[in-house]
C-alpha positions as a Python dict, from the first residue, in 0.01 Angstrom:
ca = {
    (1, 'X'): (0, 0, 0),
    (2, 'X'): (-166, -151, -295),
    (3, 'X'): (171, -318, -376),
    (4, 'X'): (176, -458, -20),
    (5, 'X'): (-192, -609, -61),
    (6, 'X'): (-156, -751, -412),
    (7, 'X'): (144, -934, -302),
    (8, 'X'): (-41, -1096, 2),
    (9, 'X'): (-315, -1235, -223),
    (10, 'X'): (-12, -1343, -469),
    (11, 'X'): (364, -1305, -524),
    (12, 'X'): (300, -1198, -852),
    (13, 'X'): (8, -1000, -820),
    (14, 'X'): (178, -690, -840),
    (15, 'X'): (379, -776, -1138),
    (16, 'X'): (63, -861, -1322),
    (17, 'X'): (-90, -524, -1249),
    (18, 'X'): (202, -365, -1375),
    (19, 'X'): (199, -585, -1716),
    (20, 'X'): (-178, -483, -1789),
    (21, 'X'): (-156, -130, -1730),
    (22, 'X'): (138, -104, -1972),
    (23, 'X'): (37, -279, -2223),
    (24, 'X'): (-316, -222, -2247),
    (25, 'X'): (-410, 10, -2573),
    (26, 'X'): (-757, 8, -2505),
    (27, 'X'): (-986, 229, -2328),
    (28, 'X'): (-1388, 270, -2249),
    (29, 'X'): (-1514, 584, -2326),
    (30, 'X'): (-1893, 721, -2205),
    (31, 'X'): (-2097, 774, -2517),
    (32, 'X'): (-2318, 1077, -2548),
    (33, 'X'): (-2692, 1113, -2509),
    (34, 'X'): (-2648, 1197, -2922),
    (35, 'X'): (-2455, 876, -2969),
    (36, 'X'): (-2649, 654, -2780),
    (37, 'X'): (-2823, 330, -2950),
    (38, 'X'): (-3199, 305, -2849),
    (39, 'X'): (-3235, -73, -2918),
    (40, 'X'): (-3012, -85, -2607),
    (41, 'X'): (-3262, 134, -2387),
    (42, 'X'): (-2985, 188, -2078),
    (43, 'X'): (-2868, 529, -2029),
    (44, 'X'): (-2545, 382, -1947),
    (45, 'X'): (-2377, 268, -2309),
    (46, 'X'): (-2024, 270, -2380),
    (47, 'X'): (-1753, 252, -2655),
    (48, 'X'): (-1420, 0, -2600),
    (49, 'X'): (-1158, 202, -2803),
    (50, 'X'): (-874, -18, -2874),
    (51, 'X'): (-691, 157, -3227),
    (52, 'X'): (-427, 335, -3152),
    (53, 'X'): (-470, 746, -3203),
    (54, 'X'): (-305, 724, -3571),
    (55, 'X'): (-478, 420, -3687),
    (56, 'X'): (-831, 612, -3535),
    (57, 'X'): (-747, 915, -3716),
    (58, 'X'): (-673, 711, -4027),
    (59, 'X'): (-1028, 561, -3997),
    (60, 'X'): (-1202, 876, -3962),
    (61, 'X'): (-1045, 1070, -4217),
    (62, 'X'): (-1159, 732, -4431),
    (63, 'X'): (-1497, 741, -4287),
    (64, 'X'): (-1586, 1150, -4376),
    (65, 'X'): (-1401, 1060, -4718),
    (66, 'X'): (-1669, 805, -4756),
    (67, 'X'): (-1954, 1034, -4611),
    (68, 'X'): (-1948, 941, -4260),
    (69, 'X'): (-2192, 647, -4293),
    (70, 'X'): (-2077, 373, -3978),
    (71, 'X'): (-2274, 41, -3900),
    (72, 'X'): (-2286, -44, -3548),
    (73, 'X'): (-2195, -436, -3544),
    (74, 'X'): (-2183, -704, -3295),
    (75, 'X'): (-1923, -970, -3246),
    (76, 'X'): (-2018, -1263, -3051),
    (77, 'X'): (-1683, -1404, -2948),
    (78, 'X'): (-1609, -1602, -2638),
    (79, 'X'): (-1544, -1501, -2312),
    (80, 'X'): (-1236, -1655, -2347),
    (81, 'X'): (-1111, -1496, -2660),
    (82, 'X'): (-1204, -1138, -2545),
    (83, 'X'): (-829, -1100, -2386),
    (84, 'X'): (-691, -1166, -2744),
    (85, 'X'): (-960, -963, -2878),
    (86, 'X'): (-872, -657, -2699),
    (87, 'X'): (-488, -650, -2660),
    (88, 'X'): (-469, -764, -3097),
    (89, 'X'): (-767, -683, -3235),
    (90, 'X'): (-990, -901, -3439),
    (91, 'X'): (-856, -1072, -3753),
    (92, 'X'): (-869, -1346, -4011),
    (93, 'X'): (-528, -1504, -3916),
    (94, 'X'): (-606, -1767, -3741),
    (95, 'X'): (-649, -2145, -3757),
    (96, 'X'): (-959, -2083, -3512),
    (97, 'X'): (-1200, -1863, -3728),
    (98, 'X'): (-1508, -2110, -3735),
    (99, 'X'): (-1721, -1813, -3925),
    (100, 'X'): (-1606, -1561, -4255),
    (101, 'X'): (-1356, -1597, -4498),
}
């Protein structure tokens, strides 16, 4: 059925849904009460988790090697480079970084 309804709004519709679900490597993940930021004051604050499980692991075994001490940063990218964002991560590659070295 939702095949059927995706390809009355577009031929490719389906097709597209199919390409984002697999090849999406991110995922949003509830925080805890414990993990929560108060600055934010919303009871409803969440983490985008786009490493894949080895390179996470990696990063915490780093992080308790280094005593566990995280900054919470924000990036203030475009709408319109989120996509890129997301499916490659952020990085310094690119003829477009306006900010950083």
């Amino acid at each position: 059925q939702l095949k059927r309804r995706l390809q009355e709004r577009h031929s490719h519709g389906f097709l597209v849904l199919q390409w984002v679900i697999s090849s999406n490597r991110s995922h949003i993940v509830r925080l805890s009460v414990e993990r929560h930021l108060p600055s934010m004051r919303t009871p409803h604050q969440f983490l985008l988790v786009t490493a894949a499980p080895v390179k996470q692991q990696e990063f915490s075994d780093l992080k308790a090697k280094c005593g566990g001490n995280t900054v919470f940063a924000w990036h203030g990218s475009p709408v319109d480079n989120w996509h890129s964002i997301l499916r490659r991560g952020l990085t310094k590659d690119t003829k477009y970084l306006l900010n950083g070295n």
